[in-house]
BABAKOL-635145 format. One record per residue (C-alpha): chain; residue number from 1; x, y, z; residue in one letter. Coordinates in nm, 4 decimals, always signed. Example, Ala and Ser with C-alpha at 12.3 -4.5 7.8 and 13.67 -1.06 7.14 Angstrom:
REM BABAKOL-635145
[atom "A",1,[+1.2300,-0.4500,+0.7800],"a"]
[atom "A",2,[+1.3670,-0.1060,+0.7140],"s"]
This chain:
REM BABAKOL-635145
[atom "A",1,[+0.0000,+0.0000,+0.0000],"x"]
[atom "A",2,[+0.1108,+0.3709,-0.0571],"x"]
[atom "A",3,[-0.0453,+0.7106,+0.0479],"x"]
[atom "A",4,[+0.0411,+1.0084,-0.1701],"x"]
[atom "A",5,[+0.0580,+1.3075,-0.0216],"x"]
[atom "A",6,[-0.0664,+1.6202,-0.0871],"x"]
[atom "A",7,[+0.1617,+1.9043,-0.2564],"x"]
[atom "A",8,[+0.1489,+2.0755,+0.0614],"x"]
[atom "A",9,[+0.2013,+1.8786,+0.3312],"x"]
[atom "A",10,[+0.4062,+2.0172,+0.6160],"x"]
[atom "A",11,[+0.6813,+1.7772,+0.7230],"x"]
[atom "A",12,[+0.5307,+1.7967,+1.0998],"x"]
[atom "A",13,[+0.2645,+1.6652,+0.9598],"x"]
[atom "A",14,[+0.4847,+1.3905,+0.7589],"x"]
[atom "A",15,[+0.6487,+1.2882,+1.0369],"x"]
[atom "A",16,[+0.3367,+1.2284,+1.2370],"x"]
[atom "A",17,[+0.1661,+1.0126,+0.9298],"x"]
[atom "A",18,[+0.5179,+0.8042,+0.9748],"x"]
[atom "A",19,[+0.4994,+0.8018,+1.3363],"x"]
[atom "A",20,[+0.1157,+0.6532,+1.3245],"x"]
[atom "A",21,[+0.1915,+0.3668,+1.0559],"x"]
[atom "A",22,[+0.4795,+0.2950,+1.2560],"x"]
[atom "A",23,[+0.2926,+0.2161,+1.5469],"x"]
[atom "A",24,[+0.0235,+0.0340,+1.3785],"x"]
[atom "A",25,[+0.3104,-0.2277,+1.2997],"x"]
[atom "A",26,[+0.4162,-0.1387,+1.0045],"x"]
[atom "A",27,[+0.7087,+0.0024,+0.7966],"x"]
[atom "A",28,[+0.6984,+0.3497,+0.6869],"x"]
[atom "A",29,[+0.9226,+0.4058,+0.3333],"x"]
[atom "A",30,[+0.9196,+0.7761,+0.2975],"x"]
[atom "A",31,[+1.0252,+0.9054,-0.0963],"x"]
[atom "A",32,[+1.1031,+1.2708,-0.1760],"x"]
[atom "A",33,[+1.0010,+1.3095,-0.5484],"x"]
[atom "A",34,[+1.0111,+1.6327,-0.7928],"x"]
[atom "A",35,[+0.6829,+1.6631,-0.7595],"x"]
[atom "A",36,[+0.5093,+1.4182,-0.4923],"x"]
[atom "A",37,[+0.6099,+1.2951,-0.1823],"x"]
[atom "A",38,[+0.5077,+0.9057,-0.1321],"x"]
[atom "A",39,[+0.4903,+0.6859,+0.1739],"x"]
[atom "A",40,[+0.5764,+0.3268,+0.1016],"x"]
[atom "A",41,[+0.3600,+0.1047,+0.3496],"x"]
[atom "A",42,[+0.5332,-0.1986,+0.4197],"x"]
[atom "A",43,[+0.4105,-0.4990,+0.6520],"x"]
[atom "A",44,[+0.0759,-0.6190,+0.7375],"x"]
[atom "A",45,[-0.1527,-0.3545,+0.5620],"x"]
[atom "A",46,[-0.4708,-0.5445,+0.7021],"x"]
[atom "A",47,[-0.4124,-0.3480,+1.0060],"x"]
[atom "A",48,[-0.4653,+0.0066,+0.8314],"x"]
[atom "A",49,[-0.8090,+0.1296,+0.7109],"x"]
[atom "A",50,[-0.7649,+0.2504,+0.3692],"x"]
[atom "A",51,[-1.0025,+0.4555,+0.4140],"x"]
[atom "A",52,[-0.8708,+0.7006,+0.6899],"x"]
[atom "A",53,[-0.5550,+0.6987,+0.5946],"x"]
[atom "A",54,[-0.7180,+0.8665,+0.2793],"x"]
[atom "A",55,[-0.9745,+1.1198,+0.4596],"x"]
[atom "A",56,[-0.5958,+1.2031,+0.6368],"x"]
[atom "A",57,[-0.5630,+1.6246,+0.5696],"x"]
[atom "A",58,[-0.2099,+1.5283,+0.3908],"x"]
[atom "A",59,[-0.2992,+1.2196,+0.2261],"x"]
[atom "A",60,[-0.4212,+1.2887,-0.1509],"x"]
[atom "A",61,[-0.5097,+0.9187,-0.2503],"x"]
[atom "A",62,[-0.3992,+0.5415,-0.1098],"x"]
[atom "A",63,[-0.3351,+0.3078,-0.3503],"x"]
[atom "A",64,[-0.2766,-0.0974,-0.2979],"x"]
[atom "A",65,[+0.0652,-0.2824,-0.4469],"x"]
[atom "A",66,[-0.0248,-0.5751,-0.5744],"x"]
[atom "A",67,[+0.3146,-0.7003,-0.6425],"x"]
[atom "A",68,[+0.5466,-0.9040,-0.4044],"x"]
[atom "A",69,[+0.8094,-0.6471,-0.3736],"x"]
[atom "A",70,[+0.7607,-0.3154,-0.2503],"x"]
[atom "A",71,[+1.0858,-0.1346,-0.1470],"x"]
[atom "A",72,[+1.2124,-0.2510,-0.5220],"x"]
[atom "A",73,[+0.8628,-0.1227,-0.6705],"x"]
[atom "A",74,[+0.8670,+0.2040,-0.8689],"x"]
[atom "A",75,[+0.5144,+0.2907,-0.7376],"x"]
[atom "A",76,[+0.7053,+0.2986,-0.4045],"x"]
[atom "A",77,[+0.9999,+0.5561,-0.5561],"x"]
[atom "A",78,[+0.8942,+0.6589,-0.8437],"x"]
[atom "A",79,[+1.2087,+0.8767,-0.9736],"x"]
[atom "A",80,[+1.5143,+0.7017,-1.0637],"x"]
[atom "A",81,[+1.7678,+0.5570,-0.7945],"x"]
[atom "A",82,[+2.0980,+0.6594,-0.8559],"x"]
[atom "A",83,[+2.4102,+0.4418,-0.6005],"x"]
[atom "A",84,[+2.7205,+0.5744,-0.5055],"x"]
[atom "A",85,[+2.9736,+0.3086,-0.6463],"x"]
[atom "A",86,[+3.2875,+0.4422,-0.4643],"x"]
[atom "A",87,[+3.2501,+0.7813,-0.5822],"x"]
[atom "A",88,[+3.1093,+0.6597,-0.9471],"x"]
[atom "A",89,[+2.6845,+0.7169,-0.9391],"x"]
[atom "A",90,[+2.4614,+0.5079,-1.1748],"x"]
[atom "A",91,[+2.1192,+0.5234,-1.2599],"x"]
[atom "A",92,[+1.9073,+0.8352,-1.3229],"x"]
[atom "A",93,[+2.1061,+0.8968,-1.6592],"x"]
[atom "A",94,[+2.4415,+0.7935,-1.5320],"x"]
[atom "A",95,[+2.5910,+0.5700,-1.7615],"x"]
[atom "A",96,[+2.8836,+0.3152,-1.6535],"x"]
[atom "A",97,[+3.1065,+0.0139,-1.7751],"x"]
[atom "A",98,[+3.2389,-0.2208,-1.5473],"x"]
[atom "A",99,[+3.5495,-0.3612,-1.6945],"x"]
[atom "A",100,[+3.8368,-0.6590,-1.6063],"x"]
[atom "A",101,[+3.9031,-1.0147,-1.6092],"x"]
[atom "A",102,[+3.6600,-1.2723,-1.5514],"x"]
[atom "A",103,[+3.9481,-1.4158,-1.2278],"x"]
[atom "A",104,[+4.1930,-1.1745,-1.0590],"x"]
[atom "A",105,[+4.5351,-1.4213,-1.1780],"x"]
[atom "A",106,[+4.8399,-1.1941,-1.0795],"x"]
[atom "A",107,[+5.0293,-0.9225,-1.2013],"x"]
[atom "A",108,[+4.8575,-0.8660,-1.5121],"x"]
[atom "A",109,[+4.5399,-0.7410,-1.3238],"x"]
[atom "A",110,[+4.7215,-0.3924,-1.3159],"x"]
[atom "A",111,[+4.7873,-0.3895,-1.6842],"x"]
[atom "A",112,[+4.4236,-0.4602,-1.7721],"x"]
[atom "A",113,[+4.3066,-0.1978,-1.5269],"x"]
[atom "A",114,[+4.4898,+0.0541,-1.6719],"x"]
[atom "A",115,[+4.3848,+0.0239,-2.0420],"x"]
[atom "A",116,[+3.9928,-0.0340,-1.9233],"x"]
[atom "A",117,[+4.0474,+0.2989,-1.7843],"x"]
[atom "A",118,[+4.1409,+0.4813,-2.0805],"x"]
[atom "A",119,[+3.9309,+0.3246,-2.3085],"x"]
[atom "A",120,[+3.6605,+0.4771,-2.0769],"x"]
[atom "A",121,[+3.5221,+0.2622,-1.8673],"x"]
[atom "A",122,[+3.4310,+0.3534,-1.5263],"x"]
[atom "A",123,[+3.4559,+0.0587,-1.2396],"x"]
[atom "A",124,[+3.7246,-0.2577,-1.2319],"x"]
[atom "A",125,[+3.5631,-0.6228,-1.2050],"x"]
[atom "A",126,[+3.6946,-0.8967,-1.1339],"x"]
[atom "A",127,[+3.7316,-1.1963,-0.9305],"x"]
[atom "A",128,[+3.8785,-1.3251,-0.6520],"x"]
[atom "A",129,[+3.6329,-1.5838,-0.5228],"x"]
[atom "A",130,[+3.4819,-1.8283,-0.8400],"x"]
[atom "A",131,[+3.1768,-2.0017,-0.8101],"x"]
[atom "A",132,[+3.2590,-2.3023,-1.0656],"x"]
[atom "A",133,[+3.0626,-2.6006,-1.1947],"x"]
[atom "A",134,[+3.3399,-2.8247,-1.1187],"x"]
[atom "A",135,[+3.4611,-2.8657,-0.8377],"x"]
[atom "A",136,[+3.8001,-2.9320,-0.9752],"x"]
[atom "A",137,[+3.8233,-2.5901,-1.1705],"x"]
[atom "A",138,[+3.9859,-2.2704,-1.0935],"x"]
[atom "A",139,[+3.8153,-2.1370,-0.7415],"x"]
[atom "A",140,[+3.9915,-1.7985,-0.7209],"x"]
[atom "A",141,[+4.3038,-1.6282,-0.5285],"x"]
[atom "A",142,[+4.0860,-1.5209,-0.2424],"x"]
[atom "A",143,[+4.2237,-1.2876,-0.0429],"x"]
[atom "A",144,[+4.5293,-1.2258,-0.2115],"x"]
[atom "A",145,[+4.3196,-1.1588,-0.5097],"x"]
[atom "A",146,[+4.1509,-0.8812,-0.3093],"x"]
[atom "A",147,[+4.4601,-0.7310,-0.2673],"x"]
[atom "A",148,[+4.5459,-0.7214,-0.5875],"x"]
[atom "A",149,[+4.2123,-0.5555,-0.6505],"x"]
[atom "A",150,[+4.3265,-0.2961,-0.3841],"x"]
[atom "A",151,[+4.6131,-0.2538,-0.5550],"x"]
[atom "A",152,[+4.4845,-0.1594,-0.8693],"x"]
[atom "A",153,[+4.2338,+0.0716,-0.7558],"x"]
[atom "A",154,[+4.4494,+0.2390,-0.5707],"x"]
[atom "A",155,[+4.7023,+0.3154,-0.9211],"x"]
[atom "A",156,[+4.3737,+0.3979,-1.1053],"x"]
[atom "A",157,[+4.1010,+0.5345,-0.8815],"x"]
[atom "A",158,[+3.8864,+0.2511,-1.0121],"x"]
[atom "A",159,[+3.6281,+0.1295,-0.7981],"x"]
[atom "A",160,[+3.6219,-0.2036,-0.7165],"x"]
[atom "A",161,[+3.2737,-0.4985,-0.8346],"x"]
[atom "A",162,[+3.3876,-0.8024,-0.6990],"x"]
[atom "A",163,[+3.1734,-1.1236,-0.6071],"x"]
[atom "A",164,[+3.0779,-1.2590,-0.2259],"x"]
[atom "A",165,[+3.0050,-1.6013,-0.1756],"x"]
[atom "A",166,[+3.0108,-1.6533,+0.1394],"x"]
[atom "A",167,[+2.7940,-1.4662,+0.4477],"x"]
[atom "A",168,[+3.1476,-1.5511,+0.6278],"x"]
[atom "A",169,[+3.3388,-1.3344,+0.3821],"x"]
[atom "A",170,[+3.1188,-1.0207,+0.4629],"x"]
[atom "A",171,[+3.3558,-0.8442,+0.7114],"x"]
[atom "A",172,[+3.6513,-0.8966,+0.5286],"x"]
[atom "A",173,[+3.5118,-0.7107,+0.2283],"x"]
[atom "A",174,[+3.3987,-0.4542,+0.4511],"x"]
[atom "A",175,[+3.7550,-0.3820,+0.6333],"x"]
[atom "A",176,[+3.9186,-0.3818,+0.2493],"x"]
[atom "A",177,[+3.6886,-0.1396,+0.1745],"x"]
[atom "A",178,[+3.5283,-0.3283,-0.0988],"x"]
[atom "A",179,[+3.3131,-0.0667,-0.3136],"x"]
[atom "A",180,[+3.0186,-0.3392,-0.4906],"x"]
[atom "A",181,[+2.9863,-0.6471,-0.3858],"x"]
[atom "A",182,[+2.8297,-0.8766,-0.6579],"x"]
[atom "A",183,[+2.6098,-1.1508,-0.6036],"x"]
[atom "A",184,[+2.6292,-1.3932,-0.9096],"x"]
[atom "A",185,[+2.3359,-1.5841,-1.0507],"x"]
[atom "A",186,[+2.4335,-1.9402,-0.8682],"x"]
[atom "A",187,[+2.3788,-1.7388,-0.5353],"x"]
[atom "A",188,[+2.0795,-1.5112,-0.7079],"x"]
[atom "A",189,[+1.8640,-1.6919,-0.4394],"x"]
[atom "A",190,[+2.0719,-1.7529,-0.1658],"x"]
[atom "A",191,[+1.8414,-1.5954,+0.1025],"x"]
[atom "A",192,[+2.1064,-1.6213,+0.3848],"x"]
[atom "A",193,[+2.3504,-1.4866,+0.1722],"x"]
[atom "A",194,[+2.1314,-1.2021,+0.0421],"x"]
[atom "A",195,[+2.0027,-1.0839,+0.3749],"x"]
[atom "A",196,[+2.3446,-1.0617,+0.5188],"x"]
[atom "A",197,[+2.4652,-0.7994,+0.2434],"x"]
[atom "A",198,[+2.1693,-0.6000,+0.2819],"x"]
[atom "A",199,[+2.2589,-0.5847,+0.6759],"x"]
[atom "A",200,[+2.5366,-0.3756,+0.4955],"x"]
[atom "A",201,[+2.5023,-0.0423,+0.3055],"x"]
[atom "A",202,[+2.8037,-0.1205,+0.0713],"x"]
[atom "A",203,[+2.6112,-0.1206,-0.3199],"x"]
[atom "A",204,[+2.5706,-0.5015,-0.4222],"x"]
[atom "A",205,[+2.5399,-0.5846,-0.7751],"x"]
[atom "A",206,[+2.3038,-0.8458,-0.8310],"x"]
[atom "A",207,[+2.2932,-1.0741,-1.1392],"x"]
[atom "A",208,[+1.9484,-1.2401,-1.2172],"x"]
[atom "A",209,[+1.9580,-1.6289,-1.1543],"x"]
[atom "A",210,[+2.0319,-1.8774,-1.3977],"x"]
[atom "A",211,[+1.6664,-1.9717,-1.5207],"x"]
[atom "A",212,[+1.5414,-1.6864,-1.2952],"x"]
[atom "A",213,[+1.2171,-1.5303,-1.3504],"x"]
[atom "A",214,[+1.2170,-1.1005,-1.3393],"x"]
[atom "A",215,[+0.9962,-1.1217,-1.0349],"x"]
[atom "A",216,[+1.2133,-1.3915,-0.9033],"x"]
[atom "A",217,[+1.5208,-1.1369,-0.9680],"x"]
[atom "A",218,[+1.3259,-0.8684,-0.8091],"x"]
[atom "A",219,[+1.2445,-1.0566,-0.4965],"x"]
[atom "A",220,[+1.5748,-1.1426,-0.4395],"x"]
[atom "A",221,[+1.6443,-0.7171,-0.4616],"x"]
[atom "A",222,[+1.3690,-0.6937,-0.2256],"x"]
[atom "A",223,[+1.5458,-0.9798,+0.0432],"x"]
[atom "A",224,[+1.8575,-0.6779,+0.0277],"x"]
[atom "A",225,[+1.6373,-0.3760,+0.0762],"x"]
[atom "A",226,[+1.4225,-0.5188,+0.3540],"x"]
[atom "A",227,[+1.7101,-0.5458,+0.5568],"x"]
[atom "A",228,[+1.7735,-0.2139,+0.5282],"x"]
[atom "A",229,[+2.0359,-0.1869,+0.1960],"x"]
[atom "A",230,[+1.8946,+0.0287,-0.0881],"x"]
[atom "A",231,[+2.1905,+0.0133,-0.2906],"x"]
[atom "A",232,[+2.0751,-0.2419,-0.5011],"x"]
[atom "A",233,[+2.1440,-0.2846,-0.8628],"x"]
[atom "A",234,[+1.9764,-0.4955,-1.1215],"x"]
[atom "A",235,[+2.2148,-0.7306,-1.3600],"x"]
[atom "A",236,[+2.0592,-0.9110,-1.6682],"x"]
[atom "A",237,[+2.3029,-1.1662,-1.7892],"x"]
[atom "A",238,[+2.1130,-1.4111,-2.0051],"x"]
[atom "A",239,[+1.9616,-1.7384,-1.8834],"x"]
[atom "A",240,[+1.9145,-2.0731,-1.9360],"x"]
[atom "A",241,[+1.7035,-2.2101,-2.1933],"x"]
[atom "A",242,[+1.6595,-2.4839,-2.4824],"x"]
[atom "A",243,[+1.8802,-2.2450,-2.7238],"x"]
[atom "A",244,[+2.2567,-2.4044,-2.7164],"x"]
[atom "A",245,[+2.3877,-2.2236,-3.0037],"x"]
[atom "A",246,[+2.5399,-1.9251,-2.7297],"x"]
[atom "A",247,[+2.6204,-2.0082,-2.3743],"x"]
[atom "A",248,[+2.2764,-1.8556,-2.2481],"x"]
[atom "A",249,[+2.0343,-1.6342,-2.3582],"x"]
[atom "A",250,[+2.0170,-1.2275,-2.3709],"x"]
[atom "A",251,[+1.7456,-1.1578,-2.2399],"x"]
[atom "A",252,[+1.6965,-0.7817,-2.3688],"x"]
[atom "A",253,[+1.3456,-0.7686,-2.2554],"x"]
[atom "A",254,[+1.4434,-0.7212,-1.8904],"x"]
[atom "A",255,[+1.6271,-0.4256,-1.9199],"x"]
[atom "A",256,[+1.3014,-0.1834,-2.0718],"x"]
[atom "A",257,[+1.0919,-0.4065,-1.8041],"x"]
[atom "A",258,[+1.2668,-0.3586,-1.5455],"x"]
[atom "A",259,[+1.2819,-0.0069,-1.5929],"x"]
[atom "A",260,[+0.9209,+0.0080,-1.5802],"x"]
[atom "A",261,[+0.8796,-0.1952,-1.2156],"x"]
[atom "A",262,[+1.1954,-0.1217,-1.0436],"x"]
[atom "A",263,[+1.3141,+0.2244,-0.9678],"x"]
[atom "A",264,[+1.6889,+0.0371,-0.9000],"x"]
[atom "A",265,[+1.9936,+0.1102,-1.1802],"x"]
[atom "A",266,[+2.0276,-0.1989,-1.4451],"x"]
[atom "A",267,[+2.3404,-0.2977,-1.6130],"x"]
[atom "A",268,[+2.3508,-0.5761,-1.8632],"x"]
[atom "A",269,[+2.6002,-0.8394,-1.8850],"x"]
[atom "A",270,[+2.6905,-0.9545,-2.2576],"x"]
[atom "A",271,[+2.9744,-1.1505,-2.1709],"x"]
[atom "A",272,[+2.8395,-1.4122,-1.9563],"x"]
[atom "A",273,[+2.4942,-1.4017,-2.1731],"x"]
[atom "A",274,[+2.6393,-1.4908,-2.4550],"x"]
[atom "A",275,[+2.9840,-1.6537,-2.4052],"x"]
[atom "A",276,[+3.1358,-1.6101,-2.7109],"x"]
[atom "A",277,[+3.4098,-1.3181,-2.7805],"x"]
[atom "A",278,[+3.2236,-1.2904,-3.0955],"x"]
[atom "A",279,[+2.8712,-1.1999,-2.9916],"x"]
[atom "A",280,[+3.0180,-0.9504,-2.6778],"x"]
[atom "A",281,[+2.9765,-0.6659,-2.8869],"x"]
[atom "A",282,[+2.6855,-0.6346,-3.1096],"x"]
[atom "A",283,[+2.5043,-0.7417,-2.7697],"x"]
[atom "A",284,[+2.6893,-0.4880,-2.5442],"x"]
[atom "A",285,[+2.5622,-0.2220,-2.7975],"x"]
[atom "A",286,[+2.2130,-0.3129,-2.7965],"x"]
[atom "A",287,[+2.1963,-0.3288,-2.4177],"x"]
[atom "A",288,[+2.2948,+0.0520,-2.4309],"x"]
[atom "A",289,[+2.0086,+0.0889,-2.7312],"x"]
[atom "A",290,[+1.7706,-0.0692,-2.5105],"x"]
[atom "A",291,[+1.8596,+0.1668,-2.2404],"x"]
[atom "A",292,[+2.0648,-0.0333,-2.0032],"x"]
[atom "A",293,[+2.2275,+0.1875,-1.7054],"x"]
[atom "A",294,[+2.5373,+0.0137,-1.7509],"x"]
[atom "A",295,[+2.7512,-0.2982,-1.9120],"x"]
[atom "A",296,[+2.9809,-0.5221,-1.7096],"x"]
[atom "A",297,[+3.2082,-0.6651,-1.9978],"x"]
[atom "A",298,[+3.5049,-0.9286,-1.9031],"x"]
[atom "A",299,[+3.8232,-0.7834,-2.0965],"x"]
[atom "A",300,[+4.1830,-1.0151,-2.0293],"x"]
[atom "A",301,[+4.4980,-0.9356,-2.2010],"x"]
[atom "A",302,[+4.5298,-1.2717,-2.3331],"x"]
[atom "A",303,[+4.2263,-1.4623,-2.3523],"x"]
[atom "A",304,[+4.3751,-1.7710,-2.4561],"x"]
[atom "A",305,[+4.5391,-1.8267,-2.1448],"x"]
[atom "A",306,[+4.2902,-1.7081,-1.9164],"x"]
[atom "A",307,[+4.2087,-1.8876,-1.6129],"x"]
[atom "A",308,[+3.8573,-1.8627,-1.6551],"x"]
[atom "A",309,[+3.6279,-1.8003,-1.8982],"x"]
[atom "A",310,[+3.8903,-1.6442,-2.1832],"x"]
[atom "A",311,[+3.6281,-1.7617,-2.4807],"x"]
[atom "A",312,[+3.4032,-1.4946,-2.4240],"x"]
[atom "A",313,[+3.6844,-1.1791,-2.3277],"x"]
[atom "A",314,[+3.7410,-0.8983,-2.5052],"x"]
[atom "A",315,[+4.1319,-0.7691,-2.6029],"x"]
[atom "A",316,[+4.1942,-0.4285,-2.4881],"x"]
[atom "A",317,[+4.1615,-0.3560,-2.8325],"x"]
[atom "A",318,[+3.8553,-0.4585,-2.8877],"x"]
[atom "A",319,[+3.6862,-0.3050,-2.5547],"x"]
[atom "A",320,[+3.8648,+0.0058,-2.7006],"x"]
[atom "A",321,[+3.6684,-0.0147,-3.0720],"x"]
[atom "A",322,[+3.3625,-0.1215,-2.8062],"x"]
[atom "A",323,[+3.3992,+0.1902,-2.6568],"x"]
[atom "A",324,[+3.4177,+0.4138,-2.9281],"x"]
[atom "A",325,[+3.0967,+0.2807,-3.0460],"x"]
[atom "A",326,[+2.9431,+0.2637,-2.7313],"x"]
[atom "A",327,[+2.9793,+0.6508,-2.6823],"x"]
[atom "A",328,[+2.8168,+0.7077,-3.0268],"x"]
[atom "A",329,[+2.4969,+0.4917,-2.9378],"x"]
[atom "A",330,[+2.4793,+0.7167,-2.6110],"x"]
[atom "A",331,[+2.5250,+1.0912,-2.8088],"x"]
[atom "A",332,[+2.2296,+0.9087,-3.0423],"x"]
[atom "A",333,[+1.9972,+0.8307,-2.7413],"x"]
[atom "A",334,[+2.0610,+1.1178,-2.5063],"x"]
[atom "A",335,[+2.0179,+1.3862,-2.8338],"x"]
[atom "A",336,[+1.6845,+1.1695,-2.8638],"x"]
[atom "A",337,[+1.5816,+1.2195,-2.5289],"x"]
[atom "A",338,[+1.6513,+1.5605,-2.5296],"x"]
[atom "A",339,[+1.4098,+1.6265,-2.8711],"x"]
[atom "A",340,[+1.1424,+1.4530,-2.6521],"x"]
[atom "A",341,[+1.1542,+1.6301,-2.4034],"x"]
């Protein structure tokens, strides 16, 4: 349920709307828009009359949320959420690429992180912990890897995505100052694991499951937020159908749906949606087309010896030509926006 307020309302009176709801039980999500201000009714709503809340001297109209999630909801905030990524904000018309190896492997981390960064792009991924099919494959550096992600942020000012795995890990990426925490699609519905981050207020980038439905990805968002961590962002990075010809598939779809439920930033991920070097791009520009918030692309300065995943990394040469064409998609759509408007 929300309450919309009237134009007018005095924040006295605000406060004292919040203070009632709160007492009836339930939580009170206050948002500040350009032109409303909404309160975000969260809990058993059985236990407030619709009906005075509405004959209320601030309340304009009450209207019930039929969907599951509510902190996630865009009725609940309807402007744009923009997160603080380290410094970098996204969402609300701030555009970013998240850039690096698929594994943090050594020395060469640095090297990588220093041509992402001119070719443009904005935040440094990679990882330290692996989720792998087999058990037998490549599991990550761990904490050493961290540091080497330290390391490299600290020579480029890069803020750091890296994935958690673990609830156990939590304080150790909160002491290294960790700037996103990513949770990756095997973990997309790890409840434990999900609920512990949002006990945090570090930004978590969160990938939509393997077969995962868009409510299912938006419930796991709401898990975060209802323990108190709005610094959610959305990922789309393909999923798992009958198709075998690419490794899963791009589901574009989510990004202008999304948009339309969620209030929260959403970056697309053709890399992992598509797992072939050859399909990154064309993919990468039609998340931005579609009107994607951001792209996390895996770039490794030899791909053929990667440790993981090296069949669908770009060359720093060809996340510089991705770039280039990235930024002309962007003039194309902002210049659009701005005829519209």
């Amino acid at each position: 349920m929300i309450a919309i307020l009237k134009k007018n309302a005095d924040s006295n009176a605000v406060a004292h709307l919040v203070s009632w709801i709160e007492k009836k039980g339930l939580t009170a999500h206050v948002s500040h828009g350009e032109n409303e201000t909404i309160i975000g009714l969260v809990g058993d709503t059985t236990k407030i009359d619709p009906f005075l809340l509405e004959s209320m001297d601030i309340v304009q109209r009450v209207q019930r949320v039929s969907e599951p999630f509510k902190k996630a909801n865009r009725k609940f905030h309807p402007a744009d959420s923009v997160i603080d990524c380290g410094g970098v904000p996204i969402g609300g018309g701030n555009f970013q690429v998240i850039a690096g190896p698929c594994s943090v492997e050594g020395d060469n981390l640095l090297r990588i992180a220093r041509r992402v960064k001119e070719a443009g792009a904005t935040m440094l991924r990679g990882g330290a912990y692996k989720p792998r099919t087999s058990p037998y494959a490549y599991q990550g550096m761990g904490p050493r890897g961290l540091d080497l992600l330290l390391e490299a942020r600290a020579e480029t000012g890069l803020p750091i995505v890296t994935e958690i795995m673990d609830p156990r890990d939590i304080d150790e990426f909160l002491t290294r100052g960790i700037d996103v925490m990513q949770i990756g699609a095997r973990n997309a519905q790890n409840f434990p694991l999900l609920k512990e981050v949002g006990k945090t207020r570090v930004p978590v980038l969160l990938k939509r499951g393997l077969a995962g439905t868009i409510d299912e990805l938006l419930m796991a968002a709401e898990y975060i937020m209802s323990e108190g961590n709005d610094n959610v962002i959305l990922c789309e990075r393909g999923i798992r159908t009958f198709e075998t010809r690419t490794r899963n598939t791009f589901d574009l779809n989510a990004v202008p749906v999304l948009h339309e439920l969620s209030h929260l930033p959403v970056v697309a991920d053709p890399s992992h949606a598509t797992g072939y070097t050859r399909y990154v791009e064309p993919m990468a520009l039609a998340a931005v087309a579609a009107g994607a918030d951001g792209l996390e692309v895996e770039v490794h300065d030899d791909p053929a010896h990667a440790w993981s995943d090296g069949a669908q990394a770009l060359t720093p040469e060809m996340f510089d030509d991705l770039m280039a064409r990235i930024r002309i998609i962007r003039e194309a759509i902002t210049a659009d926006t701005c005829q519209e408007r």
